[in-house]
Steps between C-alpha positions, in 0.01 A plus 500: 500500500651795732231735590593828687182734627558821613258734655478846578280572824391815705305368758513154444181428290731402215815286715203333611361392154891413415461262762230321402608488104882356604237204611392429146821497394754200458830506677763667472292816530685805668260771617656824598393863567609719215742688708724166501385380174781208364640570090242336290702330300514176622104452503221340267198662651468841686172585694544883594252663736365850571299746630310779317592820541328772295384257243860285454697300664655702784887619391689222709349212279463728203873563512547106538243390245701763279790315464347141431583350144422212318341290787180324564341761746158470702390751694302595798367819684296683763274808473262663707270453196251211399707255311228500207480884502577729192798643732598169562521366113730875442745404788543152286564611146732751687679212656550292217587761262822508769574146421544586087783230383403188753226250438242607743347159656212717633352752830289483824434778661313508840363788723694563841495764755580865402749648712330759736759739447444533106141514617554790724813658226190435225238690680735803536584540161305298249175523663423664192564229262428221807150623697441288777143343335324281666597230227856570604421470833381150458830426285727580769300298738452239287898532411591460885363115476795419229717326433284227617518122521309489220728767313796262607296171309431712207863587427646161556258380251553737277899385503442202496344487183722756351802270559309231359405685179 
């Protein structure tokens, strides 16, 4: 089995989580940055990777996931969100309605640090449709402790038993 995963990563939340997956994964396993993505063509299993922007995955791995036919797929994420959220479960179905025509093997998503600068571009024009709550507050904070170790565990696991499945 040839296994490519390619990730899509602002700040490095989400290179770091393609790090820890390519562990979970048998050899040969190419992991690349979507910006040097290889053809697909020559691989069994395709783990794609992303960040959430405004509810999908942001428009470099969008455009990638896009173009993905008729291959076993996984796929993993970060958001600023709780992983069990409402927001969260939305950001899914979105994903996976990308990957239409593959056989989707499955999806972890994790929280990871929000870019201060969408922070900062949010509260000047969306603070509106984004207050600053307390509860957000603690989500941010909370969000700055992610990708953790644990995070890392979780989405080997989860690979693991996907590829067994």
């Amino acid at each position: 089995m040839k296994s490519l995963i390619v990730y899509s990563s602002r700040t490095g939340n989400t290179r770091a989580v393609a790090e820890a997956v390519k562990e979970a994964f048998p050899e040969p396993c190419t992991l690349a940055p979507v910006e040097e993505a290889p053809a697909v063509d020559d691989y069994d299993v395709i783990a794609i990777g992303y960040w959430v922007d405004k509810g999908m995955p942001d428009a470099k791995a969008k455009t990638f996931m896009e173009k993905i036919k008729g291959k076993k797929v996984g796929l993993f994420g970060t958001l600023g969100a709780y992983p069990d959220s409402e927001h969260a479960n939305d950001c899914r179905a979105k994903a996976e309605a990308l990957m239409e025509g593959n056989e989707m093997l499955g999806q972890f998503l994790c929280q990871g640090r929000v870019d201060p600068k969408v922070l900062e571009m949010m509260a000047k024009v969306a603070s509106d449709q984004h207050p600053m709550t307390d509860e957000r507050k603690a989500r941010i904070e909370e969000a700055k402790k992610h990708p953790s170790e644990e995070d890392f565990e979780q989405a080997k696991a989860f690979f693991r038993k996907c590829l067994k499945g």
